[in-house]
C-alpha positions in Angstrom: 142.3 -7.1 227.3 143.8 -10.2 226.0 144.1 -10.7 222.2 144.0 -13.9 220.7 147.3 -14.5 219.6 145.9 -15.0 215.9 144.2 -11.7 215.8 147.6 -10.0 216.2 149.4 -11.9 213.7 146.4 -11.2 211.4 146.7 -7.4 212.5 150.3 -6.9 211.9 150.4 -8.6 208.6 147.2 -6.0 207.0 149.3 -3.3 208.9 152.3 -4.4 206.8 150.1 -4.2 204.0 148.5 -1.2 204.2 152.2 0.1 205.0 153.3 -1.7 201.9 150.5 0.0 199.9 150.5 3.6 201.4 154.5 3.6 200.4 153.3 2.4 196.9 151.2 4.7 196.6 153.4 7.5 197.3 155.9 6.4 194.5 153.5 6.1 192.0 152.3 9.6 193.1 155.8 10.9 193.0 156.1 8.8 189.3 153.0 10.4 188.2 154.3 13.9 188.9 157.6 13.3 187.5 155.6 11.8 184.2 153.3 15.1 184.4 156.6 17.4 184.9 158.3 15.4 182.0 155.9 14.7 179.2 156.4 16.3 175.8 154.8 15.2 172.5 156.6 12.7 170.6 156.1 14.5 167.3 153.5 17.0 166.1 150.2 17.9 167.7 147.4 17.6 165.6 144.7 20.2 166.8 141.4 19.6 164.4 139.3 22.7 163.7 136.2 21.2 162.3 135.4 24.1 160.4 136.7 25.5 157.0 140.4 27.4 156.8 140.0 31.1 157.4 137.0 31.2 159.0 136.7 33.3 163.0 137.6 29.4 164.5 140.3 28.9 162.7 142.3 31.5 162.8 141.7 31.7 166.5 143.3 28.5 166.8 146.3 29.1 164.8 146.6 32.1 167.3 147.0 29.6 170.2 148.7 27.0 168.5 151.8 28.8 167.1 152.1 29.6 171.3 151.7 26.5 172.7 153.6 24.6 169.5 156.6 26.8 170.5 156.8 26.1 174.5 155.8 22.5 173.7 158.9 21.7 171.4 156.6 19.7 168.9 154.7 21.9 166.6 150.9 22.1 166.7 149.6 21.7 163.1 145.8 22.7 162.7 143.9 20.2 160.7 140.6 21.4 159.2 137.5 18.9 158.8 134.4 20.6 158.2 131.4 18.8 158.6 127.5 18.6 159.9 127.9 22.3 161.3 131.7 20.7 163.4 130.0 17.2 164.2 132.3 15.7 161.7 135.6 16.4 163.0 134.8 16.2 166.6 133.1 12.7 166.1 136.6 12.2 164.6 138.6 13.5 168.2 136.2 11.2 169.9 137.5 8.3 168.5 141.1 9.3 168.8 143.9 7.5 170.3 144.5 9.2 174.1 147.8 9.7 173.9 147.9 13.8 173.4 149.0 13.6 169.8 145.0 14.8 168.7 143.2 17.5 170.7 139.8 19.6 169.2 139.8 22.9 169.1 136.1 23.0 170.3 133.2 25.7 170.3 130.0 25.4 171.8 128.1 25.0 168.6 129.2 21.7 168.4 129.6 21.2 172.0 127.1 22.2 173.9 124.3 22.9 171.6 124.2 20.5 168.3 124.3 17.0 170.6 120.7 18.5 171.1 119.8 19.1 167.5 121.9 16.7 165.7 121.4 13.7 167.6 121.6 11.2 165.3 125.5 12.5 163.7 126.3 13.4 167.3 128.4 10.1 168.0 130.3 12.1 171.1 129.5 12.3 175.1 130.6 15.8 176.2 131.0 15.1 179.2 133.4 12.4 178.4 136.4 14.3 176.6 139.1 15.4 178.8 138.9 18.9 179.3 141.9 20.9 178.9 141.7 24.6 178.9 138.8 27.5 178.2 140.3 29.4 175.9 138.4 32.3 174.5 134.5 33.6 174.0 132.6 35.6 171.8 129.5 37.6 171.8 126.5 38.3 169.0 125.0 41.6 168.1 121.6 42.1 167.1 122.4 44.2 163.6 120.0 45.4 160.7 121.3 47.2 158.0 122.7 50.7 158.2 119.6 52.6 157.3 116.9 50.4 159.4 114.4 53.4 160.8 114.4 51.8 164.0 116.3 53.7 166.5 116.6 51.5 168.8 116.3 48.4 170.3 112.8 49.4 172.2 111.2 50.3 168.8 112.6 47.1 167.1 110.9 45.0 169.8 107.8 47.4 169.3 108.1 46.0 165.7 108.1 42.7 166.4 105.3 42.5 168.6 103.0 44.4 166.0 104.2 42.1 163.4 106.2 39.5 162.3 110.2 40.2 161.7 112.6 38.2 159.6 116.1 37.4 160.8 119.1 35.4 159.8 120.9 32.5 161.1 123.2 29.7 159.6 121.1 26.5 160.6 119.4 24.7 163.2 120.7 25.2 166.8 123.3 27.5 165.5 124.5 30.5 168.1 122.5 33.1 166.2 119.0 31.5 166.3 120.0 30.8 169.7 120.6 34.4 170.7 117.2 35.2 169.2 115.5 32.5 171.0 117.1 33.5 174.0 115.6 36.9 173.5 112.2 35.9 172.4 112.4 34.0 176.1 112.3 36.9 177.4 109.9 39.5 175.5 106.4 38.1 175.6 104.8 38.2 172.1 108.3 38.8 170.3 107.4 37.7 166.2 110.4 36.8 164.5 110.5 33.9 161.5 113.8 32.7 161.0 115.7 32.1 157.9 118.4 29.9 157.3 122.2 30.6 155.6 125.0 28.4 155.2 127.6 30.2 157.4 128.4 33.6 159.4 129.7 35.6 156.5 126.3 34.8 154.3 124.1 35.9 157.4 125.9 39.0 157.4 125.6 39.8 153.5 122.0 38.9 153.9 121.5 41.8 156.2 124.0 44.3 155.1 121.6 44.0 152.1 118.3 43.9 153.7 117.6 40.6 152.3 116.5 40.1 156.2 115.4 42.3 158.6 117.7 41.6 161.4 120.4 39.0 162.8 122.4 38.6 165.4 126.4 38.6 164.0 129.3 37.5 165.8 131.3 40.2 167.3 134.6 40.0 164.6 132.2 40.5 161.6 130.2 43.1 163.5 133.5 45.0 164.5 134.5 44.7 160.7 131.1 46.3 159.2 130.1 49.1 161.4 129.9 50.9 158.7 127.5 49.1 157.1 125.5 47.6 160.2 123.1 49.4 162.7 124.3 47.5 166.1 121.2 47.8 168.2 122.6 45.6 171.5 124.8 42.6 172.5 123.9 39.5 173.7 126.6 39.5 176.2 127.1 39.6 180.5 129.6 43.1 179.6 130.1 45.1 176.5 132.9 44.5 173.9 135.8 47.1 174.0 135.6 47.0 169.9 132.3 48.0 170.0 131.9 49.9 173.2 129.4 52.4 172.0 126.6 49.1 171.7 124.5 48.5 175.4 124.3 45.0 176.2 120.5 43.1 176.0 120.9 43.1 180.3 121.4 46.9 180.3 117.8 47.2 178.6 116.4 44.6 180.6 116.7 41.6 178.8 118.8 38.9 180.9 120.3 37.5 177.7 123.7 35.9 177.7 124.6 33.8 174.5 128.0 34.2 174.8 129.7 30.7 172.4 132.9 29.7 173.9 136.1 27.8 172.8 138.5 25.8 174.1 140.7 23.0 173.9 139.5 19.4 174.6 141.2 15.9 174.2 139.7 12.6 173.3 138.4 10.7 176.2 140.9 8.6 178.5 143.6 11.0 177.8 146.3 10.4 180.9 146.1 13.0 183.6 149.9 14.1 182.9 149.2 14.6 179.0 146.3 16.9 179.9 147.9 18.7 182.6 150.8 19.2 180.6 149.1 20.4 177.6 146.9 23.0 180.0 150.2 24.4 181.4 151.1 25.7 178.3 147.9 26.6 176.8 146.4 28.5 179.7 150.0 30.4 179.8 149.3 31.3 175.9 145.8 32.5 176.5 146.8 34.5 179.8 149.5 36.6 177.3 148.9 40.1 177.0 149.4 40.1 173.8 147.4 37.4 172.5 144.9 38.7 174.7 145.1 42.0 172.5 145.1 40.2 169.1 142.1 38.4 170.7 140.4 41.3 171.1 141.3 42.7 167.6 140.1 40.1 166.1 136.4 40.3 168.2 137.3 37.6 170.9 137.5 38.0 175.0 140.4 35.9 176.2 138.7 34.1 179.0 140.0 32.1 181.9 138.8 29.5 184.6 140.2 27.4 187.1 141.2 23.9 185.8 139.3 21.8 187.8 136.0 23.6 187.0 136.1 23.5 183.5 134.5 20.5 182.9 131.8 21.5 184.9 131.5 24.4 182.5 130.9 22.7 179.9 128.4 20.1 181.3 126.9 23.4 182.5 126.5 24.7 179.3 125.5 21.7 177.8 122.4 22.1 180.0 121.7 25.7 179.6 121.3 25.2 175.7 119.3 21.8 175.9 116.5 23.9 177.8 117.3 26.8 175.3 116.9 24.0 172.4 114.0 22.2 174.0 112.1 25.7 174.8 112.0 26.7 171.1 111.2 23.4 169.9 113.8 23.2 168.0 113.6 19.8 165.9 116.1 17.0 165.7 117.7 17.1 162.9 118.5 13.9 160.8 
């Protein structure tokens, strides 16, 4: 077949181009990788805990940190800015500059759960900060004080079906009136009024002293008390090595998995190469055995994912606690 002689000068010149463009394209690749390979922090990471010094979070974070600070060549200073139960500080990541300087040390509280509660202080997108790296969970025991009469956890849902319980939990949407909701889900005619604390630590006074019937404590403080705790199940896929001895809410039947996470996350637009860079290291911190084992002394599983799924983690767990939220009927807060 004859072709116009126009045709093939038209042809040879978008072959040229996409020549042109395909070696382009492999230098910038090349570029990119050499940028990703090369990229260090140009002074001091600021990681933002938006919750109070000392607390579980924090301390957690300084755990990674003083890891990934050392590889990185630029230390990692925590900043704590507590706030509307975390919303504060991570509004204030959200806003950030993208250049790697700024990253949130995040926990599904604020993450995946208050966007559904505290809509109007929410000023944040999930979906929309770079994900870097899973870092850690945590599980919740359902606890009474030491000298409760019930046994076990069949006779305290036998209580709560003849009559109203109390339990504790420190506000709206919060982890542990999300692990009760999660097991009122699944026990038909489960009575449980819940009363709110300001924090972890006042939830677990309240019933160490009986002030409440029952709450369900992160693992750390649970671990910590024993003593002064009956630990009736956790609300965890596996049991906790610190507290081997407690059955999990699946083991009895109860499909309940409220599990909070934590990881790192960076504001939105955040170059590829920053992110990857900044993963590298902290995914090598998390994956050390012995910051695995302080993890676990302190009441934390170190957890790891693949990279590239971690963002659909979180948009998955984002999900899971807006039907959660929307279930109990939960109100917005203003």
């Amino acid at each position: 077949m004859n072709i116009p002689d126009h045709i093939q000068a038209t042809t040879r010149r978008a072959a040229l181009k996409a020549m042109a463009c395909s070696a382009a394209a492999g230098l910038s690749g090349a570029a990119w990788a050499q940028t990703a390979a090369k990229w260090v922090p140009a002074g001091p990471v600021k990681m933002t805990v938006p919750y109070a010094a000392g607390g579980g979070t924090d301390v957690l974070a300084r755990l990674v940190s003083s890891q990934v600070g050392n590889a990185l060549g630029q230390p990692i200073v925590i900043e704590n800015r507590p706030g509307v139960n975390g919303i504060l500080g991570t509004n204030l990541v959200y806003g950030a500059h993208p250049d790697g300087q700024s990253l949130l040390f995040a926990a599904a509280d604020f993450i995946s759960i208050a966007p559904h509660v505290y809509r109007n202080a929410v000023k944040f997108d999930p979906a929309q900060f770079a994900p870097v790296a899973l870092i850690a969970k945590m599980g919740f025991v359902l606890a009474s004080r030491a000298d409760n009469s019930a046994k076990d956890l069949e006779e305290v849902i036998a209580r709560a079906k003849a009559k109203e319980v109390t339990y504790a939990h420190w506000g709206p949407g919060s982890t542990s009136q999300m692990a009760m909701e999660l097991l009122r889900s699944k026990v038909p005619g489960f009575q449980a009024l819940p009363v709110p604390y300001g924090g972890a630590a006042p939830v677990l006074n309240a019933v160490m002293a009986g002030d409440v019937e029952y709450g369900f404590v992160p693992t750390p403080l649970a671990m910590a008390s024993q003593s002064k705790l009956k630990l009736y199940a956790i609300a965890s896929p596996q049991r906790f090595a610190g507290i081997q001895g407690v059955p999990t809410l699946a083991e009895k039947g109860y499909a309940v998995d409220a599990d909070t996470w934590f990881g790192v996350l960076a504001p939105p637009k955040t170059p590829a190469a920053v992110v990857e860079a900044l993963r590298a290291q902290l995914v090598a911190a998390a994956a050390d055995p012995r910051v695995g084992a302080r993890m676990a002394e302190m009441g934390y599983t170190a957890t790891h994912i693949a990279p590239e799924n971690f963002g659909a983690f979180i948009q998955a767990e984002y999900a899971r606690w807006g039907s959660v939220v929307r279930a109990a009927n939960i109100q917005s807060v203003d």
